[in-house]
DRENVO-99990 format. One line per field, with one value per residue: residue in one letter; x, y, z of N, C-alpha, C in turn; residue number from 1. Coordinates in nm, 2 decimals, always signed. Layout:
// DRENVO-99990
type = [A/...];
n_u = [X/...];
n_v = [Y/...];
n_w = [Z/...];
ca_u = [X/...];
ca_v = [Y/...];
ca_w = [Z/...];
c_u = [X/...];
c_v = [Y/...];
c_w = [Z/...];
seq = [NUM/...];
END
This chain:
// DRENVO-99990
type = [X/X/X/X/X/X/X/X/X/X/X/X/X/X/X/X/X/X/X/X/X/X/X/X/X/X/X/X/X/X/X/X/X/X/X/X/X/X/X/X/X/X/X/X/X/X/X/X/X/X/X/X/X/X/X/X/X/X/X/X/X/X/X/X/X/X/X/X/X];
n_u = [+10.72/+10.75/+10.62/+10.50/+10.67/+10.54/+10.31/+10.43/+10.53/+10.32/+10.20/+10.40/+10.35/+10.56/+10.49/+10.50/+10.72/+10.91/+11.18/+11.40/+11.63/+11.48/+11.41/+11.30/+11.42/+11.45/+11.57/+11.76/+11.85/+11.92/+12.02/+12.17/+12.11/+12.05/+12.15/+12.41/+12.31/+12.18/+12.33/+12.52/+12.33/+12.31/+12.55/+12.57/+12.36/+12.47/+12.62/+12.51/+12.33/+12.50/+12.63/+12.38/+12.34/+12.58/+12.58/+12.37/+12.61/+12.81/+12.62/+12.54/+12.62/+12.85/+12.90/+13.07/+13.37/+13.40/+13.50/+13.66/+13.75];
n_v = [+34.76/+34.97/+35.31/+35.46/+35.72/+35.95/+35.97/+36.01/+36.26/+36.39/+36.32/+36.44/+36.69/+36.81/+36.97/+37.22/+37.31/+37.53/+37.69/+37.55/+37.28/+36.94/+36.62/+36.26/+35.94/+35.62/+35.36/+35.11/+35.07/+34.83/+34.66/+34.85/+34.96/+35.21/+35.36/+35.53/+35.67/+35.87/+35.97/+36.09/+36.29/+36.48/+36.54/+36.69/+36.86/+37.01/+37.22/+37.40/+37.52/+37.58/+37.80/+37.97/+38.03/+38.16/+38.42/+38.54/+38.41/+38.64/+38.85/+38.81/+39.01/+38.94/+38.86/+39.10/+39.02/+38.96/+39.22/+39.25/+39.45];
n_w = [+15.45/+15.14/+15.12/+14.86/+14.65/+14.60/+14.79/+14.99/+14.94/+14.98/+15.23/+15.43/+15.32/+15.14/+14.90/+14.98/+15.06/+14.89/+14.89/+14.90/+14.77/+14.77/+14.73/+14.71/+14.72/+14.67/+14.88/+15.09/+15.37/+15.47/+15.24/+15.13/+14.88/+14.65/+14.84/+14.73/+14.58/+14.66/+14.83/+14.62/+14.53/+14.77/+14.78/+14.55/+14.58/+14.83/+14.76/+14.65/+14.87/+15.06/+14.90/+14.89/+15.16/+15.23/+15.20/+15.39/+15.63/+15.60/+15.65/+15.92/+16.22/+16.42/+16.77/+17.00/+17.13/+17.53/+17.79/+18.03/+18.16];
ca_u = [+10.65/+10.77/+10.51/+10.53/+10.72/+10.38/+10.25/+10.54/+10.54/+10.19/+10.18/+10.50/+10.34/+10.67/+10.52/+10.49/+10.87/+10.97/+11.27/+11.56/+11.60/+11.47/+11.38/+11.28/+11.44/+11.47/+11.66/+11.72/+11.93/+11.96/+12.13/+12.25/+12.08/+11.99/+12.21/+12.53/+12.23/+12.09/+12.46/+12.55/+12.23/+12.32/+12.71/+12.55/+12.31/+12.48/+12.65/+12.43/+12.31/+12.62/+12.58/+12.27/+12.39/+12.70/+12.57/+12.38/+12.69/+12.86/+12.58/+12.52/+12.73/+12.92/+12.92/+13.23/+13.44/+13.37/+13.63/+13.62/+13.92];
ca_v = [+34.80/+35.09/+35.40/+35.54/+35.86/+36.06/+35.94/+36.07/+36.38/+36.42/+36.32/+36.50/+36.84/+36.86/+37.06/+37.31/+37.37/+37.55/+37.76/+37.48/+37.14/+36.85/+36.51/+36.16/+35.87/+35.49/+35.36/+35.02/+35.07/+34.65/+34.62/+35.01/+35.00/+35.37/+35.49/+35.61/+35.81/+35.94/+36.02/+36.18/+36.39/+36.51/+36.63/+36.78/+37.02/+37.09/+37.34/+37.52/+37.54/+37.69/+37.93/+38.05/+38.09/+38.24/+38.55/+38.55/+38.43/+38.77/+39.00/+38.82/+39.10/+38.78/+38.94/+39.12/+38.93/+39.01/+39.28/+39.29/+39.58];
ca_w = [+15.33/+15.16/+15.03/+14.68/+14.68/+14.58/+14.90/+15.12/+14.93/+15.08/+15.38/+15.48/+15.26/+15.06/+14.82/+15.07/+15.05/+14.75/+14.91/+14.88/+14.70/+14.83/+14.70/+14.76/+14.64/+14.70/+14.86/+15.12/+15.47/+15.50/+15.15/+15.09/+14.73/+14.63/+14.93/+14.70/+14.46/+14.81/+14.88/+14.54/+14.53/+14.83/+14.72/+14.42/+14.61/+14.95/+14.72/+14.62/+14.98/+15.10/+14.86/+14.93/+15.31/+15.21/+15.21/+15.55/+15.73/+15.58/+15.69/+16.05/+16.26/+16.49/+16.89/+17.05/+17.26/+17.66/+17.77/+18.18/+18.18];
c_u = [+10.68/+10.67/+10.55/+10.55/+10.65/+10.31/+10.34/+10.54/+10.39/+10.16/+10.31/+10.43/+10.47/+10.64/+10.50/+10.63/+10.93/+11.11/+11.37/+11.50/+11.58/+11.42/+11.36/+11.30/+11.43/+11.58/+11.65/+11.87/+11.99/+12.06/+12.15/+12.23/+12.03/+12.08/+12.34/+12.45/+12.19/+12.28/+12.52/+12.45/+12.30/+12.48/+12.66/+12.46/+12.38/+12.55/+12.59/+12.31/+12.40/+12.61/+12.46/+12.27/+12.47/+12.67/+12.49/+12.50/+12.80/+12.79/+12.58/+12.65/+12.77/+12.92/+13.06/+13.26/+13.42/+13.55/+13.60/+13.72/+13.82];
c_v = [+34.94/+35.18/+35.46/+35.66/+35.98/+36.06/+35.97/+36.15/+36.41/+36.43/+36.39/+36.69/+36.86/+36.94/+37.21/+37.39/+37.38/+37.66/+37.73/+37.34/+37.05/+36.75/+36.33/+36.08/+35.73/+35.45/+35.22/+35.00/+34.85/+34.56/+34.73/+35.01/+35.12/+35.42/+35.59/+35.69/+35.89/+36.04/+36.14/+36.31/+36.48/+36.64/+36.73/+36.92/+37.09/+37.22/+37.45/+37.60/+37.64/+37.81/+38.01/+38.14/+38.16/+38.42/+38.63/+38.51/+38.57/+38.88/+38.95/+38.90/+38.98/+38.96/+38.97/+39.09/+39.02/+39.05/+39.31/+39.41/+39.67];
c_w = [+15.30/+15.07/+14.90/+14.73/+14.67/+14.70/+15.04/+15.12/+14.99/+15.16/+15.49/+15.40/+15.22/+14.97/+14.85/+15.07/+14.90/+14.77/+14.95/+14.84/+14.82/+14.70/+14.74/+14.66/+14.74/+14.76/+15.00/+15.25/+15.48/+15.39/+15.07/+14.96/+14.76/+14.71/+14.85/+14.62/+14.58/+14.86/+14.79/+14.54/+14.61/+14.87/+14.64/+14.49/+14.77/+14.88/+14.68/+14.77/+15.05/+15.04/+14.87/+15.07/+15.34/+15.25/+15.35/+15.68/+15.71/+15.63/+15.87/+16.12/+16.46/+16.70/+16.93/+17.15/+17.38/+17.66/+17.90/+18.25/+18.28];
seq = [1/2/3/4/5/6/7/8/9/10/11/12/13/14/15/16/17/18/19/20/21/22/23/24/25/26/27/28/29/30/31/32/33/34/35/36/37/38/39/40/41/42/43/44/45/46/47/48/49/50/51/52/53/54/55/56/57/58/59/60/61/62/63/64/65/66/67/68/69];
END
């Protein structure tokens, strides 16, 4: 039985997360309906993810290699 997507957003507190996309859709692992909209979604915003990140993997200052000289 599956819950109305108002009722997941609830009980999960999604609207708690307003500092990257998310969404809930339909969708049916036994005959993969909804999965290629679950799939596209998912192309459409990891970009805009990356970019967001983009700019913490530039400031993290990465460790310097061990030098046992």
């Amino acid at each position: 039985m599956a819950l109305p997507a108002e009722e997941i957003e609830e009980l999960l507190n999604l609207d708690m997360i307003n500092d990257r996309a998310w969404t809930i859709m339909a969708c049916s692992a036994s005959t993969g309906e909804g999965l290629s909209d679950g799939l596209m979604w998912i192309m459409k915003n990891v970009d805009k993810w990356l970019i967001n990140i983009s700019g913490l993997l530039f400031k993290y200052e990465w460790p310097k290699p061990y030098n046992d000289k």
